[in-house]
MARBA-3410 file (N, C-alpha, C, O; in Angstrom, 1 decimal):
208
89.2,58.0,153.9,89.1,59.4,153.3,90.5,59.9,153.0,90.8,60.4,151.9 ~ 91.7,59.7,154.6,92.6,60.4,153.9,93.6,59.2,152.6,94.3,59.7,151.7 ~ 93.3,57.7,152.6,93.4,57.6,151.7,93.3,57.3,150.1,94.0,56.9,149.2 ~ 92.0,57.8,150.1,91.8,58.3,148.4,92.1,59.9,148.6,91.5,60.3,147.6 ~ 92.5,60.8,149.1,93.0,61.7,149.2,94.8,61.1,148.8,95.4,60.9,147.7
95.0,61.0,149.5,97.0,60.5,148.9,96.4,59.5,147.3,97.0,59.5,146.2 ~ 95.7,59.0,147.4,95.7,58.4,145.8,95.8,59.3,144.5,96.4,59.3,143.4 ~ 94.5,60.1,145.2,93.9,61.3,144.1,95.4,62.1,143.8,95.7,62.2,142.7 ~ 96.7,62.8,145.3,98.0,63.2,144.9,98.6,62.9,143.8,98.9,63.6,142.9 ~ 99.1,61.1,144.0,99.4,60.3,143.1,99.4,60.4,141.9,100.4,60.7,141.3
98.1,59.9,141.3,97.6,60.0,140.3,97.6,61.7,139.5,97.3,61.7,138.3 ~ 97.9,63.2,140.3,97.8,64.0,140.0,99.0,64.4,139.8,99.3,65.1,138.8 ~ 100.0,64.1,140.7,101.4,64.7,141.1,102.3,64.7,139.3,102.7,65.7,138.8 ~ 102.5,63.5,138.6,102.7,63.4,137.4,102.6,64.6,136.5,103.4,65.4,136.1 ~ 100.9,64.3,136.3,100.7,65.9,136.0,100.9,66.9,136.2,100.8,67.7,135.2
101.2,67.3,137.2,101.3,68.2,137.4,103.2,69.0,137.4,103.6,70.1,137.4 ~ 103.7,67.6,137.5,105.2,68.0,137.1,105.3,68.4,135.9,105.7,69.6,135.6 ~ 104.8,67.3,134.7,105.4,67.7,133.4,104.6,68.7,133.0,105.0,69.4,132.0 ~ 103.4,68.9,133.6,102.7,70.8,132.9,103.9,71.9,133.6,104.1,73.0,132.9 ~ 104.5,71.6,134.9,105.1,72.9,135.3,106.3,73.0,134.2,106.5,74.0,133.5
106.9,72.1,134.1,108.6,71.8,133.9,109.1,70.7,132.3,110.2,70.3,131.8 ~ 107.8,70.5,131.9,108.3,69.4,130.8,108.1,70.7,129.5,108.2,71.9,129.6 ~ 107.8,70.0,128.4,108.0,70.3,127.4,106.5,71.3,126.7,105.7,71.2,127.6 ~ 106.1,71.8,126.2,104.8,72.1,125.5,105.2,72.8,124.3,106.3,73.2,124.0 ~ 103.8,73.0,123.7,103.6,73.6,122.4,102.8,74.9,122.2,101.7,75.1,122.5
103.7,75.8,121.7,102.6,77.3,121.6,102.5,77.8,120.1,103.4,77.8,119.3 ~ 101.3,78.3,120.1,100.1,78.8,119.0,100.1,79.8,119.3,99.9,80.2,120.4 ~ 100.3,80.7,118.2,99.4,82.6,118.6,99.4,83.0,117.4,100.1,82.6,116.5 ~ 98.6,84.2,117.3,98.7,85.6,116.6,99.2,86.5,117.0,99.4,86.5,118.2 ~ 99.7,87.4,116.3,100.1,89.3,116.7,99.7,89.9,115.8,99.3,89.3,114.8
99.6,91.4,115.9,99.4,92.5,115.0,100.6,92.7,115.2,101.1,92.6,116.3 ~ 101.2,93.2,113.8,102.2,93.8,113.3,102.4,95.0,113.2,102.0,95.2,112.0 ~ 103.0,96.4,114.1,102.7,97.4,114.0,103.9,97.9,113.3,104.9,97.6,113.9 ~ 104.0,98.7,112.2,105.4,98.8,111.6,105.8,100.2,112.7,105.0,100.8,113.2 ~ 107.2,100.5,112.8,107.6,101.3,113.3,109.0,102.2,112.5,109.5,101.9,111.5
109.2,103.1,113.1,110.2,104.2,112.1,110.1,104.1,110.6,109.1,104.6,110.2 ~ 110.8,103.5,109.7,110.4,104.3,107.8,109.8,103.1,107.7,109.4,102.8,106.6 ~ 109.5,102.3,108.6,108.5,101.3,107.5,107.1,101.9,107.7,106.3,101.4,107.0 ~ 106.7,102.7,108.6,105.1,103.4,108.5,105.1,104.0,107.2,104.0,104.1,106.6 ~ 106.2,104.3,106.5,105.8,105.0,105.6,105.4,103.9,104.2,105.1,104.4,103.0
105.4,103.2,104.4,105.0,101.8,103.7,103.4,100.8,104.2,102.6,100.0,103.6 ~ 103.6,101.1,105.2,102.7,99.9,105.3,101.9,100.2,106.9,102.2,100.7,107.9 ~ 100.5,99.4,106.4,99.9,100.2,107.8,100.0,98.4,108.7,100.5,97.4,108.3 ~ 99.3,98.7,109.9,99.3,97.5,110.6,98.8,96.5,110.1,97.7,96.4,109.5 ~ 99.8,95.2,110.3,99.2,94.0,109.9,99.4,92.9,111.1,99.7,93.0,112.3
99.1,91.6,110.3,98.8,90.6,111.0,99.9,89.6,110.5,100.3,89.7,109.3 ~ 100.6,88.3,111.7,101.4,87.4,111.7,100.9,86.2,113.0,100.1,86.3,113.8 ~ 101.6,85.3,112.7,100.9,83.6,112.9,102.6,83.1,114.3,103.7,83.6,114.4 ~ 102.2,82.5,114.7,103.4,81.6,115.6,103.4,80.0,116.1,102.8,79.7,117.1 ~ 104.0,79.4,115.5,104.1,78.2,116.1,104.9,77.8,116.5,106.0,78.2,116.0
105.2,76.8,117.8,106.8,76.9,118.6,106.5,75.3,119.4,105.5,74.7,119.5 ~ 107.3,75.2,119.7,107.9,73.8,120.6,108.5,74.4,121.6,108.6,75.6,121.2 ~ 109.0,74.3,122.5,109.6,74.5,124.0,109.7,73.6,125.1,108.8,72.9,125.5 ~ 110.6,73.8,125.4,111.2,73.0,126.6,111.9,74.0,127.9,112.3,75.2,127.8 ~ 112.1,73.0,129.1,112.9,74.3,130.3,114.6,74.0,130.0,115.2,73.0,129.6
114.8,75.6,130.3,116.5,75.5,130.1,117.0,75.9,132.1,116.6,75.9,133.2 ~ 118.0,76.4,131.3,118.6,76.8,132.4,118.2,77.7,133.4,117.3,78.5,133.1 ~ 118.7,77.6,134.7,118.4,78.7,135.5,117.3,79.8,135.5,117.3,81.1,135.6 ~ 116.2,78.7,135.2,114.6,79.4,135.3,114.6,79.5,133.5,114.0,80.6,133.5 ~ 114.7,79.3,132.5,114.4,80.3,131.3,113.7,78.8,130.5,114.0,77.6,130.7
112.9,79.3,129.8,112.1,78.6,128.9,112.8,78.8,127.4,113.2,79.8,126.9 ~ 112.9,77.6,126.8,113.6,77.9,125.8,112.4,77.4,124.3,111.9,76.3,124.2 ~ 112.2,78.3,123.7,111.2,78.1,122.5,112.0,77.9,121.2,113.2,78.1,121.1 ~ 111.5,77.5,120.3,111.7,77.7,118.7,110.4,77.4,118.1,109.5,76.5,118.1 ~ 110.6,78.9,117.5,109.7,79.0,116.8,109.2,79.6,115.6,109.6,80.8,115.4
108.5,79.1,114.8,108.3,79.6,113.3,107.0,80.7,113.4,105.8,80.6,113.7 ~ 108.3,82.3,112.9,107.0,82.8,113.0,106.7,83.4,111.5,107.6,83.6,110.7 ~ 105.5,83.7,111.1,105.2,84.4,109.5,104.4,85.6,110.0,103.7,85.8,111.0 ~ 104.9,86.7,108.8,104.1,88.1,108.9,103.8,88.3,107.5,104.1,87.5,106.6 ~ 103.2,89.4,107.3,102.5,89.8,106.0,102.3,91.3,106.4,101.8,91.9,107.3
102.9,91.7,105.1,102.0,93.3,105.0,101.9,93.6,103.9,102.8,93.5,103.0 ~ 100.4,93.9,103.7,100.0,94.4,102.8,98.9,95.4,102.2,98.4,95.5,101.1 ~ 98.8,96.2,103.5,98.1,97.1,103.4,98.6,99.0,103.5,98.3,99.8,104.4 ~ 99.4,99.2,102.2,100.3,100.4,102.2,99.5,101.5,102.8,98.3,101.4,102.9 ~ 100.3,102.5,103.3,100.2,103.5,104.2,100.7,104.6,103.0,101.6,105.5,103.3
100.1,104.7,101.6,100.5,105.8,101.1,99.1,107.0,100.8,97.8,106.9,100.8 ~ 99.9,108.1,100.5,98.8,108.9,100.3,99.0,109.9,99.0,100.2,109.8,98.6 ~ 98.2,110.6,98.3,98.2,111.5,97.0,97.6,110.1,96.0,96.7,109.3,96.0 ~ 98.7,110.6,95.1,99.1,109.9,94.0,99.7,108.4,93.7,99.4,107.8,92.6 ~ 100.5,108.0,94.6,101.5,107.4,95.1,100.2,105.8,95.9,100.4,104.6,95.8
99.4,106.4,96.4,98.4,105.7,96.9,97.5,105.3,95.7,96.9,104.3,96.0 ~ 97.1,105.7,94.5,96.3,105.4,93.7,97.0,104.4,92.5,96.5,103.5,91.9 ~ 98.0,104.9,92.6,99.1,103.8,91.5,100.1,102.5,91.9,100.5,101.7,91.0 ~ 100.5,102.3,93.2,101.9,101.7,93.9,101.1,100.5,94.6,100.2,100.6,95.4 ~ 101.4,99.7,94.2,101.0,98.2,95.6,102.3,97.6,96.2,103.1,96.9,95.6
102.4,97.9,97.4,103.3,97.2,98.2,103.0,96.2,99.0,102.0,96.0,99.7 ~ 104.4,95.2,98.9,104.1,93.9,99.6,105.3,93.5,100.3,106.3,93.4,99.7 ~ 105.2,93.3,101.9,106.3,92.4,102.2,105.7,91.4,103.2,104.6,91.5,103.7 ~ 106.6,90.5,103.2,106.5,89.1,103.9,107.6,88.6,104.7,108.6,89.1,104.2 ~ 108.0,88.0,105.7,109.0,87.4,105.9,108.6,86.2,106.4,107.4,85.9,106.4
109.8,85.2,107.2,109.7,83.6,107.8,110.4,83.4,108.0,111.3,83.6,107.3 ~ 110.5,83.0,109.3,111.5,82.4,110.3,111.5,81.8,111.4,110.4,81.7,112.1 ~ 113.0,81.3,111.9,112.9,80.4,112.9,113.5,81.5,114.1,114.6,82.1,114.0 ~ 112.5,81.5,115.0,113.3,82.3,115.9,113.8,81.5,117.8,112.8,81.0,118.4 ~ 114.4,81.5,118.2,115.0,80.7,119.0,114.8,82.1,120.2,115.5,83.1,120.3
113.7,81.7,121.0,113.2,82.7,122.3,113.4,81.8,123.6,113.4,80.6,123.8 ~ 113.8,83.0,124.5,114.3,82.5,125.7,112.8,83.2,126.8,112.5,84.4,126.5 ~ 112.4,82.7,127.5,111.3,83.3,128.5,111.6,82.9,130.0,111.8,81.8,130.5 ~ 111.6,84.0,130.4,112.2,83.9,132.0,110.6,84.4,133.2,109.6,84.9,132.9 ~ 111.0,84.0,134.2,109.8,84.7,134.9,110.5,85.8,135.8,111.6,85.6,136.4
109.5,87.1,135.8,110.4,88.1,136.2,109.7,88.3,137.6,110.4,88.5,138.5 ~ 108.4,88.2,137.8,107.7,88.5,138.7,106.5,87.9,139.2,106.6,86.8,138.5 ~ 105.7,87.8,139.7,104.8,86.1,140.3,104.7,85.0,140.6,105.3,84.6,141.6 ~ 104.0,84.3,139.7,104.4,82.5,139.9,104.3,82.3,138.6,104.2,83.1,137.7 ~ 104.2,80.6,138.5,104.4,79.9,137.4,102.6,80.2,136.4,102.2,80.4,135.2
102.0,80.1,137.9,100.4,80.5,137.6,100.4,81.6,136.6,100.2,81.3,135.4 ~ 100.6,82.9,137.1,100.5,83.8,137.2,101.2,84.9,137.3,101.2,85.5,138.4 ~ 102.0,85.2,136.1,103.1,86.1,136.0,103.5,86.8,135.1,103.0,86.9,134.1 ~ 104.9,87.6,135.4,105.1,88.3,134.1,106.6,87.9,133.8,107.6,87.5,134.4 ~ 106.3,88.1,132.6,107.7,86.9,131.7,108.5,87.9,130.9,107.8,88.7,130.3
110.1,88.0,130.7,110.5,88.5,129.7,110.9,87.4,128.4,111.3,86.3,128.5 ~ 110.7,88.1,127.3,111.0,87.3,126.3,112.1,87.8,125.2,111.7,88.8,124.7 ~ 113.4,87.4,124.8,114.2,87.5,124.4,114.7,86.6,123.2,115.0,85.5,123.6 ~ 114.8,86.9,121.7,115.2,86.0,120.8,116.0,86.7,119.7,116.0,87.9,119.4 ~ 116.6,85.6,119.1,117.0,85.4,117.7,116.6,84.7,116.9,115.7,83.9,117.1
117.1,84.7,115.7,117.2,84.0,114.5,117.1,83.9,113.0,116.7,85.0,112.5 ~ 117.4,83.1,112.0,117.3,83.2,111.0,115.7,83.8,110.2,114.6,83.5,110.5 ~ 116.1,84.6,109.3,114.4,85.0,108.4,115.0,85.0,107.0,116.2,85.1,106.7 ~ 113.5,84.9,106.3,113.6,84.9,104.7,112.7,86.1,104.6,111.7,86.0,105.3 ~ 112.8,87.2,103.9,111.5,87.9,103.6,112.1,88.7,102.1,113.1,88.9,101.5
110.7,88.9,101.9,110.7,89.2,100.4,109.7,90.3,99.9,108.5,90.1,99.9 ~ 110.1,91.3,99.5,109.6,92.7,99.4,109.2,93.3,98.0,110.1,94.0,97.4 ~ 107.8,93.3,97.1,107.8,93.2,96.0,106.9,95.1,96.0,106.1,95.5,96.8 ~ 107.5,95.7,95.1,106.6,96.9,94.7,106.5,96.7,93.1,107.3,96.6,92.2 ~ 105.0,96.9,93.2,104.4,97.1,91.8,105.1,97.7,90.5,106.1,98.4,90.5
104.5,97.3,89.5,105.2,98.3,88.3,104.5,99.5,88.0,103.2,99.4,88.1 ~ 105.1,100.7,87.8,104.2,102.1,88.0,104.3,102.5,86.2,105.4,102.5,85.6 ~ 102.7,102.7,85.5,102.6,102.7,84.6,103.0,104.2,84.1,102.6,105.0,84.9 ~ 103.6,104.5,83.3,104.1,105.9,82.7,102.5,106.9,83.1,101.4,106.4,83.3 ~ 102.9,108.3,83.2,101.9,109.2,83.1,102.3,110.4,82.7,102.9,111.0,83.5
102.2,110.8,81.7,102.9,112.1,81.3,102.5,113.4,82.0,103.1,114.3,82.5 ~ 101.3,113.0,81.9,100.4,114.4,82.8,101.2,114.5,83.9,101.6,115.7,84.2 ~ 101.6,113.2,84.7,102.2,113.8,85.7,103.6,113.9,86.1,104.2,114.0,87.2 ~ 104.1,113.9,84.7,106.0,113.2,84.1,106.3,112.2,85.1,107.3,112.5,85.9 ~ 105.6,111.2,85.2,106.1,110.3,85.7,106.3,109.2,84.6,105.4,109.0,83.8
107.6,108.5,84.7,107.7,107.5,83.5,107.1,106.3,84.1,106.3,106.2,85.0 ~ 107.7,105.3,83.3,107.6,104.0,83.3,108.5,103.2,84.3,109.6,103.0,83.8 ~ 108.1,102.7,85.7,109.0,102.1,86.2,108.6,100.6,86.7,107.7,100.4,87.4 ~ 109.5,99.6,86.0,109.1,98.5,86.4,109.0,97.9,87.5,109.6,98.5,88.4 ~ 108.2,96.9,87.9,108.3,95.8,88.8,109.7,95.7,89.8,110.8,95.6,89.3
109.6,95.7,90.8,110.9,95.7,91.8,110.8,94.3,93.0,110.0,94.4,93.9 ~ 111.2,93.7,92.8,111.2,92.1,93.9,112.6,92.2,94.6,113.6,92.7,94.0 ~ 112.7,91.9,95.4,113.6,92.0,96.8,113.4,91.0,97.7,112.4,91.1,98.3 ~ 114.1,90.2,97.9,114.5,89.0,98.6,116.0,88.9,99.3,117.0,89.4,98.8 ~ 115.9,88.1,100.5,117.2,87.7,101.2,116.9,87.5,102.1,115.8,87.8,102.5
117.9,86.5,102.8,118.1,85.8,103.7,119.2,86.4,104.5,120.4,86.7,104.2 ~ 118.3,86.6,106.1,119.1,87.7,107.3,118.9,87.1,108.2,118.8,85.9,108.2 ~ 118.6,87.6,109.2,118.3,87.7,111.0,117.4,88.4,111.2,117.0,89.2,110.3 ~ 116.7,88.4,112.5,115.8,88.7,113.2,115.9,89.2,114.7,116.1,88.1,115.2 ~ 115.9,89.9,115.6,115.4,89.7,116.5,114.8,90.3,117.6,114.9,91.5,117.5
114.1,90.0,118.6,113.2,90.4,119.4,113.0,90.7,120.8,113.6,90.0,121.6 ~ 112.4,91.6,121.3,112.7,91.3,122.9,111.6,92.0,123.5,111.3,93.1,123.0 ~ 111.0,91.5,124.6,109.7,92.7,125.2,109.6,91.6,126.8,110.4,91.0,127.5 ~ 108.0,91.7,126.8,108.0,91.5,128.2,105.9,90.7,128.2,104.9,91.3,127.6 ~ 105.8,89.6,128.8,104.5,89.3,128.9,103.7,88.7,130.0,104.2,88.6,131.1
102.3,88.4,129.9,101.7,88.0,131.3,101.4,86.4,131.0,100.8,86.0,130.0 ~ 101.8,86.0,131.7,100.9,84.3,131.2,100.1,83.9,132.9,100.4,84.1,134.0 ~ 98.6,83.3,132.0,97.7,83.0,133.1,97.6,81.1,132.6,97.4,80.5,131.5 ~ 97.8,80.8,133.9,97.7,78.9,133.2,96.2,78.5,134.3,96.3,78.3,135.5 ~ 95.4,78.5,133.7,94.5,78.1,134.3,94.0,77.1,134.9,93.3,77.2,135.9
94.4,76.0,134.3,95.1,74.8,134.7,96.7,74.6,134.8,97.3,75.6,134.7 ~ 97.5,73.3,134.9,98.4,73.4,134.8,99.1,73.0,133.7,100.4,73.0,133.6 ~ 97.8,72.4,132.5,98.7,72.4,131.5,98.7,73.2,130.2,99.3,73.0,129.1 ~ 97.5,74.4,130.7,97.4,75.1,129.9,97.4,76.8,130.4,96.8,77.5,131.2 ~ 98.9,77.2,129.2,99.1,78.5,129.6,98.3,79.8,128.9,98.1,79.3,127.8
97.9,81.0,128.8,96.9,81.6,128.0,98.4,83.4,128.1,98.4,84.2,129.0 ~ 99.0,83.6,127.2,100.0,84.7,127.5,99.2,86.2,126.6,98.5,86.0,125.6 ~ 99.4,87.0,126.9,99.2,88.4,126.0,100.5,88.8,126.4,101.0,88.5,127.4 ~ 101.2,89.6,125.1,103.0,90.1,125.5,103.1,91.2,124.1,102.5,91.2,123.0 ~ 104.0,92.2,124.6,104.7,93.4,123.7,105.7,93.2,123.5,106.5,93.5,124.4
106.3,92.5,122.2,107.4,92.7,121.9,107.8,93.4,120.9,106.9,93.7,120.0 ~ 109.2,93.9,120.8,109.6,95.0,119.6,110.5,94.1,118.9,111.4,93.6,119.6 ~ 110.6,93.6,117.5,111.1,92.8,116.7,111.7,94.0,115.7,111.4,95.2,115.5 ~ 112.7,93.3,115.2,113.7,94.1,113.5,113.9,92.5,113.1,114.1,91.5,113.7 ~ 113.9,93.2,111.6,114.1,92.5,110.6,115.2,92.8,109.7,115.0,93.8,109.0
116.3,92.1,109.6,117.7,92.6,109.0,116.8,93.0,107.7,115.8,92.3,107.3 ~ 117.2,93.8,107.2,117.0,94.1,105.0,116.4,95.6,105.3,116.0,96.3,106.2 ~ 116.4,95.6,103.7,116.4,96.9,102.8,115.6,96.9,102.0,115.6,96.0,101.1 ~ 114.4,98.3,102.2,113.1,98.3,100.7,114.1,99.7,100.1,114.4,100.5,100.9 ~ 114.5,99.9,98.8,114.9,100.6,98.2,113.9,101.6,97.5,112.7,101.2,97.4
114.3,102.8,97.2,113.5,104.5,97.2,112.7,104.6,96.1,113.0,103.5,95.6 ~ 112.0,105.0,95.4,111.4,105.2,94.6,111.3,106.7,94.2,110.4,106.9,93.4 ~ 112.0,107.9,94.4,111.9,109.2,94.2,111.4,109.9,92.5,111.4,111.0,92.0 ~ 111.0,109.1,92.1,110.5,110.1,91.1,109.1,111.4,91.2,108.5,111.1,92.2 ~ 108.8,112.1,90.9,108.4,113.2,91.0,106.3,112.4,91.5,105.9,111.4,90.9
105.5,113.2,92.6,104.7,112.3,92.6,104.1,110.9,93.4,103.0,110.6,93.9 ~ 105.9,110.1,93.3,105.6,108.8,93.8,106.2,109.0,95.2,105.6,108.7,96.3 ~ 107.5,109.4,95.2,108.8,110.0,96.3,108.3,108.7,97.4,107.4,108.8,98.2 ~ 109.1,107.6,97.1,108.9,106.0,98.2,110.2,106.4,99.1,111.2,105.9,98.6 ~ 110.3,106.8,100.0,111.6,106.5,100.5,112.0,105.1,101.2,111.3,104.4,101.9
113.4,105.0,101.1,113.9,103.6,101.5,113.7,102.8,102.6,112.6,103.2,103.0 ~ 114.2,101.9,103.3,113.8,101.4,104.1,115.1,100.6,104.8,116.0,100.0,104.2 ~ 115.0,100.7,106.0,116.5,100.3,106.9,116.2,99.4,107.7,116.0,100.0,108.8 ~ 115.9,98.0,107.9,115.4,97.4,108.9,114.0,97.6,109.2,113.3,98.5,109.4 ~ 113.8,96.3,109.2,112.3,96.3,109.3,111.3,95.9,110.8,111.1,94.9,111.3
110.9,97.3,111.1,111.0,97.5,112.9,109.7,97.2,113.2,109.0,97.7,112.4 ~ 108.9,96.4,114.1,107.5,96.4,114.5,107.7,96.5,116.0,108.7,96.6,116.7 ~ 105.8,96.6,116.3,105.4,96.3,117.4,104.8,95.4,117.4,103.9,95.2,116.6 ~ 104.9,94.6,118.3,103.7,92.9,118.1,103.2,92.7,119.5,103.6,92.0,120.3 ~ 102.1,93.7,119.5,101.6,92.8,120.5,100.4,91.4,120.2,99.5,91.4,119.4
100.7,90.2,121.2,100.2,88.7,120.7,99.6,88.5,121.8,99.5,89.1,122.9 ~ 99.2,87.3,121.3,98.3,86.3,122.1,98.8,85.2,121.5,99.0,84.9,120.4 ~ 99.0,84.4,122.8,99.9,82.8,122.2,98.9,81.8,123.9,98.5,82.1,125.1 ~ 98.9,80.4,122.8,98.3,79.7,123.9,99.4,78.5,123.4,100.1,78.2,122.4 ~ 99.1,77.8,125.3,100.7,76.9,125.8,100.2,75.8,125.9,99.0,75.9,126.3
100.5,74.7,125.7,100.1,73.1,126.2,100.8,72.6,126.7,101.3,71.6,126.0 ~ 101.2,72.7,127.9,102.3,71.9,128.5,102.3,70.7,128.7,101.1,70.6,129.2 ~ 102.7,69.4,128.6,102.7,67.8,128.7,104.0,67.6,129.3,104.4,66.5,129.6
END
């Protein structure tokens, strides 16, 4: 008995290292909650994450990861809401560090801390002249560039096995760039300084 018990160790112990300490792969969603002048653009949306990771130093998990968002559901109201379609997007590679702050490896709470490169691209509609409401004719506006990103909050991860981790986490993200004003009489878009969210996600881990 006790030795198919030391066998069954054996044959488990493997496993059970490289789920704690080796490498894995994470998947998730978030809602994208815009924060300071970008509410005034855009209501909550939705973004994707895919990542690779490995252990770093002195306890920290080290990720890269591609993440995509989308907004496109404007937050305007009057006039401005019946004429204007707003769109932004961005992508990037963000380089996250995750530490454990409190529990165990099981069962714990993790801070999460990153950088990195993003592309995003910010398009507002062309607004067709209206005299009735002296508003002219203003074209099509596209906005693109290439900036930074970055993020930081705090999460719980439950691994129910050991090679599979299940996290829910709040983090607060900015987006380096600029949506430019729209003030004409009517429309009044004001600008945009960095593009601030709330994300809280759900990401699932596969450790090997």
């Amino acid at each position: 008995m006790k030795f198919k018990k030391l066998i069954l160790i054996i044959l488990t112990l493997p496993t059970l290292v490289l789920a704690q300490d080796g490498w894995h792969v994470v998947a998730g969603g978030s809602s994208s909650i815009p924060v300071g002048e970008l509410t005034a653009w855009f209501k909550p949306d939705v973004g994707i994450t895919l990542g690779l990771g490995h252990p770093g130093q002195r306890g920290w998990q080290i990720e890269g990861r591609i993440e995509a968002d989308r907004f496109s559901k404007e937050n305007l109201s009057g006039y401005a809401a019946e004429t204007v379609s707003l769109e932004l997007e961005h992508v990037g590679l963000m380089i996250n560090g995750r530490r454990l702050l409190t529990g165990t490896p099981r069962l714990g709470v993790f801070v999460n801390l990153g950088a990195g490169p993003h592309y995003w691209k910010g398009t507002r509609s062309a607004i067709q002249a209206d005299s009735s409401m002296g508003v002219p004719f203003i074209e099509e506006k596209v906005l693109e560039e290439g900036n930074w990103a970055a993020r930081f909050g705090s999460g719980i991860e439950w691994r129910p096995i050991p090679a599979l981790g299940i996290e829910t986490s709040l983090d607060f993200r900015i987006v380096v760039g600029s949506l430019w004003p729209t003030m004409q009489p009517n429309i009044e878009l004001e600008g945009v300084s960095g593009f601030s969210t709330l994300n809280p996600s759900l990401r699932i881990r596969y450790y090997f």
